[in-house]
VOGU-3710 file (C-alpha; in Angstrom, 3 decimals, decimal comma):
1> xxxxxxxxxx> 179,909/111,056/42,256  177,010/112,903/41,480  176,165/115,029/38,350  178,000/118,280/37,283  181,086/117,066/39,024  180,072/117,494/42,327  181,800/114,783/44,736  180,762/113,004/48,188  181,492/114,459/51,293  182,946/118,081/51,541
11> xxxxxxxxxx> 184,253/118,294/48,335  183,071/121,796/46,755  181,782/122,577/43,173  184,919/122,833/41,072  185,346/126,038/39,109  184,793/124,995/35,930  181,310/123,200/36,793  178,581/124,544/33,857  176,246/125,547/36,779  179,162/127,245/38,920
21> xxxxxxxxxx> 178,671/130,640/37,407  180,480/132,678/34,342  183,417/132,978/36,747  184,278/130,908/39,332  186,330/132,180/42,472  189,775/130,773/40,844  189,049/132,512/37,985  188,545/130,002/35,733  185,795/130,300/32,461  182,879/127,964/32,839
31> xxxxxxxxxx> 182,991/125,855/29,868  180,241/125,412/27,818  178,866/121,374/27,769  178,391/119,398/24,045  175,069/118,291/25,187  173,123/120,436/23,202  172,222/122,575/26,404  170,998/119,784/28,267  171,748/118,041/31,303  173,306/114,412/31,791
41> xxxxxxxxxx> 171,246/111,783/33,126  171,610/111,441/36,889  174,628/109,514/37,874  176,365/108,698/34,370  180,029/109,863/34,928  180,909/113,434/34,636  183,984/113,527/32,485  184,292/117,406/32,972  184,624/117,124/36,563  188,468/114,971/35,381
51> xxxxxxxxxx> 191,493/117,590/34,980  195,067/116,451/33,557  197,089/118,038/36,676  199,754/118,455/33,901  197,202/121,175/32,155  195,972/122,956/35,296  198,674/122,525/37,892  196,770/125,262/39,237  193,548/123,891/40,492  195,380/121,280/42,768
61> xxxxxxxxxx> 193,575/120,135/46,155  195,610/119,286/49,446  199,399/119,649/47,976  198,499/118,998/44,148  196,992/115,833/42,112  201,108/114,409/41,502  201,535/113,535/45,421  204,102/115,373/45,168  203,429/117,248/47,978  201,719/114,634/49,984
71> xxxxxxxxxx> 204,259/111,779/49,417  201,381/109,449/48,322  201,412/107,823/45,241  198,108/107,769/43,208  195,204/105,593/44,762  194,265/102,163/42,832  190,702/101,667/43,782  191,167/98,393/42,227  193,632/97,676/44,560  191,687/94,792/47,086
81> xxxxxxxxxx> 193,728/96,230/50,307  193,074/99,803/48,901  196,561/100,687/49,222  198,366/103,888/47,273  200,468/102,588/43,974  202,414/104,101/41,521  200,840/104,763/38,319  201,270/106,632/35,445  198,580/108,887/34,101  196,226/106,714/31,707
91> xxxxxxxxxx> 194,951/109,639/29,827  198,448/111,434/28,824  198,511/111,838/25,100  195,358/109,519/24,608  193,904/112,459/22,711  191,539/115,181/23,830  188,362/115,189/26,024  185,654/117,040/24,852  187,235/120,399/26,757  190,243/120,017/24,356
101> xxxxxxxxxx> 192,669/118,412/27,474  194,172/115,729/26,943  193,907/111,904/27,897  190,435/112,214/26,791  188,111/108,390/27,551  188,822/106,905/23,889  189,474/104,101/26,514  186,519/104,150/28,512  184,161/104,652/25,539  185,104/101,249/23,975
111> xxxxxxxxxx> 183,953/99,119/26,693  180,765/97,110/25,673  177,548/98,718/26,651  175,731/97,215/28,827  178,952/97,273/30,789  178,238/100,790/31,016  174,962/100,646/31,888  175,631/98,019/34,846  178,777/100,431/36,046  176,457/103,455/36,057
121> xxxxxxxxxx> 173,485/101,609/38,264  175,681/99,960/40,644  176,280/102,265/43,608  179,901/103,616/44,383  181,657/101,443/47,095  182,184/103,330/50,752  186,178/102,606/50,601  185,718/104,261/46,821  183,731/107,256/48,550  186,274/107,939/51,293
131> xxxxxxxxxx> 188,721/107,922/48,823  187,179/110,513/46,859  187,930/113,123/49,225  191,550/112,116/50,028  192,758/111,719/46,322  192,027/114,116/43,067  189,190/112,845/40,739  190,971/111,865/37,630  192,239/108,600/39,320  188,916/107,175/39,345
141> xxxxxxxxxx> 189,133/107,595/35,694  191,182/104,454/35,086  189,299/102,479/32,821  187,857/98,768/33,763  188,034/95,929/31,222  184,853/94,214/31,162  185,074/91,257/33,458  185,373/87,628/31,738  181,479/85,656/31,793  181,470/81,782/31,468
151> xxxxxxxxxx> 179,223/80,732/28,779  178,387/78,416/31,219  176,997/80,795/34,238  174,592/82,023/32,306  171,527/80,641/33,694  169,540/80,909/31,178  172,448/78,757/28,980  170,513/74,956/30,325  167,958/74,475/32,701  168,523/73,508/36,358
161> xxxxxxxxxx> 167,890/69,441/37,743  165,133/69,092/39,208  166,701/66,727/41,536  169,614/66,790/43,431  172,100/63,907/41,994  173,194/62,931/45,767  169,694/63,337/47,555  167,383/62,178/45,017  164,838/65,258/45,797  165,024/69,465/44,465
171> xxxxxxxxxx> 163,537/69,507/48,205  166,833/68,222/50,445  169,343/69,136/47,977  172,100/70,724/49,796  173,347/74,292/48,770  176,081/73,970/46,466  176,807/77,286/46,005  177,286/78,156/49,977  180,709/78,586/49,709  180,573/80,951/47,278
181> xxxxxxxxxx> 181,422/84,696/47,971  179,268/86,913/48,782  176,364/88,443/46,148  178,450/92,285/45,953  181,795/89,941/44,993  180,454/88,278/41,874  178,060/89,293/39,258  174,189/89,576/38,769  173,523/86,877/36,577  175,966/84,435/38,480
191> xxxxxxxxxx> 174,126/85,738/41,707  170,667/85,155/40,233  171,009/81,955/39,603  172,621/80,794/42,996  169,559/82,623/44,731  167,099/80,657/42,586  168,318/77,225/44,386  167,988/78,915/47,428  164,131/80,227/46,730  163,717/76,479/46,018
201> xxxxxxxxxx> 164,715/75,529/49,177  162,905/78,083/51,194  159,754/77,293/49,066  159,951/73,939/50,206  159,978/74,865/54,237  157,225/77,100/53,278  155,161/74,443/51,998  155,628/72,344/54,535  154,946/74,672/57,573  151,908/75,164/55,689
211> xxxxxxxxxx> 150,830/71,832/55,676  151,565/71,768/59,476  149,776/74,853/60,049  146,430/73,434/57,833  146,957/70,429/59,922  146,336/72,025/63,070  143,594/73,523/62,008  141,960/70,671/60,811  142,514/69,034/63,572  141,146/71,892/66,323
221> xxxxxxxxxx> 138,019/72,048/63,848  137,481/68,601/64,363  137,935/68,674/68,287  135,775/71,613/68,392  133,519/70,672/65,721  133,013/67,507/67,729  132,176/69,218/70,797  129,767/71,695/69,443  127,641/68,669/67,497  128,223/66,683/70,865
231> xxxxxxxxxx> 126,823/70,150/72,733  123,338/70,724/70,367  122,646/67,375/68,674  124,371/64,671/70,981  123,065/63,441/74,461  125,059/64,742/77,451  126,995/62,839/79,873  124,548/61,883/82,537  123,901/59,224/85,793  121,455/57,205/86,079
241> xxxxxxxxxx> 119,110/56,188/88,713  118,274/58,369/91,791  121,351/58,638/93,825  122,650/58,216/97,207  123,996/59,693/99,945  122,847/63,576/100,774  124,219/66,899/99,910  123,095/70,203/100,328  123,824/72,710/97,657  122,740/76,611/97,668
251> xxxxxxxxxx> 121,341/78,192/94,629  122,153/81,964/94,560  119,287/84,298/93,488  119,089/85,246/89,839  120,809/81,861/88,936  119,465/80,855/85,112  119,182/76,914/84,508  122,691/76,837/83,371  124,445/78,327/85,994  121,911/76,108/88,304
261> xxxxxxxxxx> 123,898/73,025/86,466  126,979/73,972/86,607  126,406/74,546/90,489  124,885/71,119/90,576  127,455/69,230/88,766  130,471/71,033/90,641  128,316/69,432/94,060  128,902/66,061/92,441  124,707/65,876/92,344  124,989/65,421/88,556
271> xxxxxxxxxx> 127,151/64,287/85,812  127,120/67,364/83,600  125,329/70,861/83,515  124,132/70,148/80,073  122,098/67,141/81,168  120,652/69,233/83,342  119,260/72,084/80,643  118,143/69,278/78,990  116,310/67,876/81,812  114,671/71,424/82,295
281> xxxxxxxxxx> 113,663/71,450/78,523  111,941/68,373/78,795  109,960/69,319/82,108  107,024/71,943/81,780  107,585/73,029/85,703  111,058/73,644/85,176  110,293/77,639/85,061  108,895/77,215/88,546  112,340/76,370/90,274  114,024/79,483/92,894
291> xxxxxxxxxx> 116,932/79,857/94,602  117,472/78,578/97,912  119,445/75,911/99,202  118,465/72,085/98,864  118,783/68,800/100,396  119,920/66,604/97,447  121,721/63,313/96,577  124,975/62,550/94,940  125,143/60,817/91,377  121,499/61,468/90,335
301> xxxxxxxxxx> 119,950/61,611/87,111  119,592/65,589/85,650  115,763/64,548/85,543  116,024/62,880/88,864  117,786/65,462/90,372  114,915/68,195/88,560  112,233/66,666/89,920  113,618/67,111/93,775  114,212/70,489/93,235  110,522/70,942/92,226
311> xxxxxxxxxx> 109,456/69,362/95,491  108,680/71,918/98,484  110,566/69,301/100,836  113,646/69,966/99,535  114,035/73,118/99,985  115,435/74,534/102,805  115,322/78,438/101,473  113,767/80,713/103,765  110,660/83,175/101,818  110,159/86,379/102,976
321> xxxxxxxxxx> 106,398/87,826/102,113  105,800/91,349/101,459  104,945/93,466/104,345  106,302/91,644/107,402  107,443/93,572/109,983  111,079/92,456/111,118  110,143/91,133/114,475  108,027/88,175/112,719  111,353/88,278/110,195  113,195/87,559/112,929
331> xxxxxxxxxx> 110,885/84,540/114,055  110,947/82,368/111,180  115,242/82,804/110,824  114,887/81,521/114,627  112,769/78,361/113,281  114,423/77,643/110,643  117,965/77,137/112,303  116,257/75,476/114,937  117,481/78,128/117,326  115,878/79,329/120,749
341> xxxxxxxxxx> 113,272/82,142/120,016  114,467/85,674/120,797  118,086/84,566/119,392  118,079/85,930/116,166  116,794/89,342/117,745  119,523/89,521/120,138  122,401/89,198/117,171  120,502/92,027/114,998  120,781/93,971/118,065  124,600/93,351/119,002
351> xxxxxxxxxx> 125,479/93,295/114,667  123,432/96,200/113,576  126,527/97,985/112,500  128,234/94,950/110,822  125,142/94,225/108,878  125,334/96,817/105,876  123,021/98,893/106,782  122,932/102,759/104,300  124,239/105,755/105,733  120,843/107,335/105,301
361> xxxxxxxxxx> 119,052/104,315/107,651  119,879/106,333/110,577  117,319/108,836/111,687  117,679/111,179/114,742  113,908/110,270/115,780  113,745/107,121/117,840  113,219/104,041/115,676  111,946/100,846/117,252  113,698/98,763/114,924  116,835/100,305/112,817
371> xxxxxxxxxx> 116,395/96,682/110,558  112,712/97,581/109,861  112,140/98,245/105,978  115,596/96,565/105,162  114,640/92,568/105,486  113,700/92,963/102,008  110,793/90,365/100,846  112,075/87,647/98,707  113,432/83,911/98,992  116,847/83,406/100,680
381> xxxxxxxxxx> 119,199/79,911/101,063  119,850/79,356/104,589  121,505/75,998/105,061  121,712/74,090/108,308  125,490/75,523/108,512  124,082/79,086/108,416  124,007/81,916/111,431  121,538/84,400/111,953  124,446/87,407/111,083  124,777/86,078/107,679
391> xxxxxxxxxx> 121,411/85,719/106,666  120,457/88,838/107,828  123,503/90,309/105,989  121,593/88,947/102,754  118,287/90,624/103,330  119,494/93,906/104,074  122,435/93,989/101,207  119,090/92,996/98,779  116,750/95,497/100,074  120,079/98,201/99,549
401> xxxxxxxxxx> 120,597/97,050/95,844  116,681/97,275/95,275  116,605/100,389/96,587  119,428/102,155/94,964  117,139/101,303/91,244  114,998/104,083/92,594  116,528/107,342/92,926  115,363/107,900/96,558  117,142/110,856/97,659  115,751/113,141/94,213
411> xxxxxxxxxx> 112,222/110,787/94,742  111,996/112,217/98,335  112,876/115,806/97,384  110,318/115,311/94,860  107,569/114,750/97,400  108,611/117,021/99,709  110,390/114,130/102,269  113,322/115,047/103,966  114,867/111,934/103,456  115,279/108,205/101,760
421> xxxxxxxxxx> 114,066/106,976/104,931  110,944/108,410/104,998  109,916/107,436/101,174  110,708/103,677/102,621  108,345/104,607/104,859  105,774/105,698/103,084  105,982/102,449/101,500  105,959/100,433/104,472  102,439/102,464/105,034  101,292/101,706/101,320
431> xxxxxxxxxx> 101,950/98,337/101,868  100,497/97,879/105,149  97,465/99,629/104,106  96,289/98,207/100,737  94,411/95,193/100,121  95,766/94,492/96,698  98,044/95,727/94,225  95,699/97,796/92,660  94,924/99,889/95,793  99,232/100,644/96,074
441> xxxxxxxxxx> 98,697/104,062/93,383  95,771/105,320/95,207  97,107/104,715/98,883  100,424/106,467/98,358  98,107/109,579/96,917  96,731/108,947/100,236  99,568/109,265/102,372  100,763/112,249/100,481  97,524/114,470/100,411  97,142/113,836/103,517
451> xxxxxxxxxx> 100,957/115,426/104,422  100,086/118,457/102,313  99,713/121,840/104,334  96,660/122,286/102,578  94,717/119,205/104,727  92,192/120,683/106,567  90,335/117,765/106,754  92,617/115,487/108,852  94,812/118,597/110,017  98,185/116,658/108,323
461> xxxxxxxxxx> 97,256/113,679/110,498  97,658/110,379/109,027  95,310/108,839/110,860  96,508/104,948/109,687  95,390/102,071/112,130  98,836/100,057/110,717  100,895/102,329/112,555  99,016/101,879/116,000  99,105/98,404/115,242  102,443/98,157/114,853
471> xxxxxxxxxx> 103,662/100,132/117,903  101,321/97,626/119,656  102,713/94,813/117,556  98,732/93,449/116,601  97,001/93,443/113,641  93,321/94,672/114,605  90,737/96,297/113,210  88,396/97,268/115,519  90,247/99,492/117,799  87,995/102,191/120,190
481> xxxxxxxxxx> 88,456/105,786/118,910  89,141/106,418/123,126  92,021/103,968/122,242  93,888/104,939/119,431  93,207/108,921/120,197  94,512/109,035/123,290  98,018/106,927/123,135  100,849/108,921/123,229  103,658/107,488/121,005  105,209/108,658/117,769
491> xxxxxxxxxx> 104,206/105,935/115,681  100,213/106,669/116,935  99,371/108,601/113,439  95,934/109,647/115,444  98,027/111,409/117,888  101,042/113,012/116,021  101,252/115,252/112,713  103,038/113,724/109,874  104,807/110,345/109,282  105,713/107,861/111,946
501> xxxxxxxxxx> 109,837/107,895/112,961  110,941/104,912/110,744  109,237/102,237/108,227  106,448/100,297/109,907  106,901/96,898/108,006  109,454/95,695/104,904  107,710/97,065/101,186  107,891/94,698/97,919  108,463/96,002/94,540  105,234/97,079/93,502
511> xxxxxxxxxx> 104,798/99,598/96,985  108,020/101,106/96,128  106,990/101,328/92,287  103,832/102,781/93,803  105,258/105,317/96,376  107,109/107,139/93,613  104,304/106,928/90,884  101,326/107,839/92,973  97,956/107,828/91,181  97,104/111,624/90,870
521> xxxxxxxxxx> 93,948/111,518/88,486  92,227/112,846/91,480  92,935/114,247/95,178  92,289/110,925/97,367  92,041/111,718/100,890  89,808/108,739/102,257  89,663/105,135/101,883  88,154/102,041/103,899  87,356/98,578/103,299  83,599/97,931/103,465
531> xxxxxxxxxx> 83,784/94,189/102,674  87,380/93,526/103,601  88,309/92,281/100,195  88,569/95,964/98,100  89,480/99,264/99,206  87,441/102,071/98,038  88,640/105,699/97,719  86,862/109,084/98,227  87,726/112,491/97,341  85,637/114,038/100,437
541> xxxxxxxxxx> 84,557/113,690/103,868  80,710/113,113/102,789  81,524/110,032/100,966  83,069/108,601/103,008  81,300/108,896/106,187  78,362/107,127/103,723  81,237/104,104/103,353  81,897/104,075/107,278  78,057/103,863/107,337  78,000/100,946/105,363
551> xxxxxxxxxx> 81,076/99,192/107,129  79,436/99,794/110,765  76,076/98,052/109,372  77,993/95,010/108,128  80,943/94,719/111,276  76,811/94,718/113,420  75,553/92,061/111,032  78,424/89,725/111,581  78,180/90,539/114,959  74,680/89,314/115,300
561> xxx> 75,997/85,820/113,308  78,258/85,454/115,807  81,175/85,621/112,923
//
């Protein structure tokens, strides 16, 4: 029941209610409360909601409060099998309520009260709410004698044991109480007191799994406490001696000393990829070793094993300089599988497709070599178990990675090239042309002024001896103007406009760097090599017919020395 009279379920506001109205719908007068015009606390029992069905036979719900239409008898809800029994009205002639009817709660008022307040907190029981919309209200008025407390269930009457007579310990004692009823079947302080013994118990497991759990984690701290001081401040596992046997084992590119010892150790060269970094911390040349694949021995020493990997000998990586055209690429991959010249050739020929070459590689223009510009310069591990495909496979997947850090397709719209082809070219020329790193800014300048419709002075002729050269496959210097004027091929720069069909050699870093980040503090346009050691640069034609002066003199001079 909730306050004003107004039941669970479906039950509606009775007429009387204070807040129904001044006149109900059956006509009766709202009565006026004795609380001084204000409202009951929530949920302390409404004792106008309770009619004597002998003073308003009127206000009857489903057949009347009497059963007599029903059949039922009143409804004990004190009954335990909440069945119907006969009982007489508790409230006739037991005086008035506070509405002047009679059976007033003379009863209910004398029971102790903090009865009361425990009757008014504990919630109504479901079979007591379904039955509060089969049966009229005033049978729930029945008053209920206080139940009878023990002295001796008061738990605060004498302390618990802290033992448990049969176990000896608070901690294993059993759970006298277990076959107790339930906590809604008996009261609070009864209930209180069973669930202490039980917190006891519970706080015991806790503790325990604690001390498990704090176990464990001592003991991992310790494992990997151990392992870190054995890691920074101990010595690592390591063989001694220099080894036996012989193993090759191939050091990918970009491998840092640790990965290098892990590789090592995995190869059964040594015992542990920590005795390795601190091999290389003790040796000064460490820094200097590359990838590549080496001829070691099994069970050496990490310092044993460093110094063998510092030695040339034991290398069998194959180094790829800056510059070289693919034909002398293809050479040294022939020697160093011990393989019959030409060999290596023939596969790029039959695998060009399979090799990984960029969409872009292919130009429409004939190309003497479509691998030219794409054996990209750098050390490579070719074991004696290797094949000219998959070596090759390396070169041109690095120079493909390398080039893709360059932007070359918004580089070459940039410099008015019609495609990433053609700035590789340009680099190959750059390359080819310069004498040192320093000349790279200047030459690409070169290349480009020269392109420029504006060139009057070479008519957009390159004019490059490197690209004769390489169509010849030499590497001259002097070469007759009658010569180099007068040969008809695309990659003759003296004979046709623009730039060659395809790269003329493979570019290194600094080239590329160079070919997109020309040096434009001036308009270069000429360059030669007077003393064959620097290049120098002009602006103009005058200056540097004054340098091909001076280069003429000294080419006679050596002439005469018979140099």
């Amino acid at each position: 029941m909730t306050e004003y009279g107004r039941g669970y379920g479906s039950e509606p506001w009775h007429p009387e209610d204070p807040l129904y109205g001044d006149q109900g719908s059956y006509g009766g007068q709202a009565q006026q409360p004795q609380w001084g015009g204000q409202q009951p606390a929530p949920q302390q029992p409404a004792p106008q909601q309770y009619r004597d069905p002998q003073q308003h036979p009127q206000q009857q719900y489903n057949g009347g409060w009497d059963g007599s239409q029903t059949g039922q008898f009143p409804y004990d809800p004190y009954d335990p099998y909440g069945q119907p029994q006969p009982q007489a009205d508790p409230y006739a002639g037991a005086g008035q309520d506070p509405y002047g009817h009679q059976g007033g709660y003379q009863q209910q008022s004398q029971q102790p009260h903090h009865q009361q307040h425990m009757q008014q907190q504990v919630a109504p029981h479901p079979q007591q709410m379904a039955s509060q919309q089969q049966y009229p209200p005033h049978q729930y008025e029945q008053p209920v004698e206080p139940p009878y407390e023990d002295p001796a269930d008061d738990w605060r009457a004498e302390p618990e044991s802290p033992r448990d007579p049969e176990s000896g310990h608070a901690f294993f004692a059993d759970d006298e109480d277990d076959d107790h009823p339930g906590p809604d079947d008996e009261p609070r302080e009864r209930r209180g007191k069973r669930n202490g013994k039980k917190n006891k118990r519970r706080s015991g497991t806790t503790c325990l799994v604690a001390t498990l759990v704090f176990a464990g984690a001592v003991g991992a701290v310790g494992y990997f406490g151990y392992d870190f001081f054995m890691a920074h401040f101990g010595s690592a596992p390591d063989y001694e001696g220099e080894g036996s046997g012989a193993v090759q084992v191939d050091i990918p590119d970009g491998s840092p000393i640790s990965e290098m010892g892990q590789i090592l150790a995995k190869n059964g060269v040594i015992k542990s990829a920590g005795a390795f970094s601190e091999a290389a911390g003790d040796n000064k040349k460490s820094g200097l070793l590359q990838p590549g694949t080496y001829s070691l021995r099994k069970h050496m020493s990490a310092a044993s094993a460093m110094e063998l990997m510092l030695d040339p000998k034991s290398r069998n990586g194959l180094t790829i300089r800056e510059g070289l055209r693919a034909g002398a690429v293809y050479a040294l991959i022939d020697k160093k599988l011990h393989l019959k010249a030409g060999t290596t050739k023939d596969v790029a020929e039959k695998e060009i497709k399979n090799l990984g070459l960029p969409s872009w590689a292919n130009d429409d223009r004939k190309i003497k070599d479509p691998l030219e510009g794409f054996l990209y310069p750098s050390t490579y591990s070719v074991g004696g178990k290797a094949n000219p495909a998959d070596v090759l496979k390396q070169m041109v997947g690095r120079a493909t990675r390398e080039y893709a850090k360059y932007d070359l397709e918004a580089n070459a719209k940039k410099f008015h090239l019609t495609s990433p082809l053609q700035l590789i070219t340009v680099a190959s020329l750059t390359q080819a042309e310069g004498m040192t790193h320093d000349d790279f800014r200047k030459m690409a300048a070169v290349v480009y002024n020269r392109l420029a419709p504006s060139n009057t002075d070479t008519n957009q002729k390159l004019e490059f001896d490197s690209t004769f050269n390489y169509l010849k496959n030499q590497s001259k210097i002097n070469i007759s103007t009658k010569e180099i004027r007068n040969y008809n091929d695309p990659y003759n720069t003296y004979f046709y406009r623009g730039l060659p069909p395809g790269p003329i050699g493979n570019p290194g870093e600094d080239a590329l760097k160079a070919t997109i980040s020309p040096d434009n503090t001036q308009k270069w346009l000429f360059f030669i090599s007077v003393d064959g050691k620097k290049t120098d640069f002009t602006t103009n034609l005058k200056d540097h017919e004054k340098l091909v002066s001076k280069f003429n003199q000294r080419q006679q001079a050596e002439k005469q020395n018979g140099n």
